[in-house]
N, C-alpha and C positions, 0 to 999 in steps of 0.2 A: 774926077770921079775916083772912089777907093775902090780899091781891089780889095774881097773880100774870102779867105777859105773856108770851105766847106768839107765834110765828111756824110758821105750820105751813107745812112742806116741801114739797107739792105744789102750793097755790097762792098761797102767802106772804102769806095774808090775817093780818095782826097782829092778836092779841086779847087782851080781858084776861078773870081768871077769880078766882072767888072761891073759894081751896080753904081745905078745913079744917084740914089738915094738911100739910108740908111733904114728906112723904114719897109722898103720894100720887099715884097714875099720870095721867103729863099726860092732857088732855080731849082730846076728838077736835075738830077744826077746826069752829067753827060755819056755815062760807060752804061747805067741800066735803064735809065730811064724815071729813076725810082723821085718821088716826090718829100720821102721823109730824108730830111739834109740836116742837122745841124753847123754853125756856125760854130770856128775854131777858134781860137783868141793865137794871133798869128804873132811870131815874136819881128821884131826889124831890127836890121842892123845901123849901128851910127859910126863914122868914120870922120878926121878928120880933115877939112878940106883939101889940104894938100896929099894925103897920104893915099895908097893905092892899098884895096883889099887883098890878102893871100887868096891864091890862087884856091879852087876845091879840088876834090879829087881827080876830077878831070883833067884838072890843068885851066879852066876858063876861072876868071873871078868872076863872072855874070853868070856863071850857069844854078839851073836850081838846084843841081846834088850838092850846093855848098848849106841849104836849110838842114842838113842832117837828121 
């Protein structure tokens, strides 16, 4: 199943959501509740198999402050 992000229009809290299918109806905002969501065009990272990502600013290479 993709994982898909969202920005919802009333208080632009960014999210992300695991749907099961591509057609189905975006989710309601988790921070207001709000029903108006657009869908983000999410960018991914590619890496080579043997190689290890740089770390983010935290210090984790898994964490998500590395999306900038």
């Amino acid at each position: 199943m993709p994982i898909y992000e969202y920005r919802c229009a009333s208080c632009a809290e960014r999210f992300e959501m695991l749907m099961s299918r591509f057609d189905e109806p975006p989710p309601c905002c988790p921070k207001c509740g709000g029903a108006r969501v657009e869908k983000l065009h999410s960018a991914f990272a590619v890496t080579r198999p043997h190689e290890a990502a740089p770390p983010g600013p935290c210090g984790s290479p898994e964490c998500a402050c590395r999306r900038g």
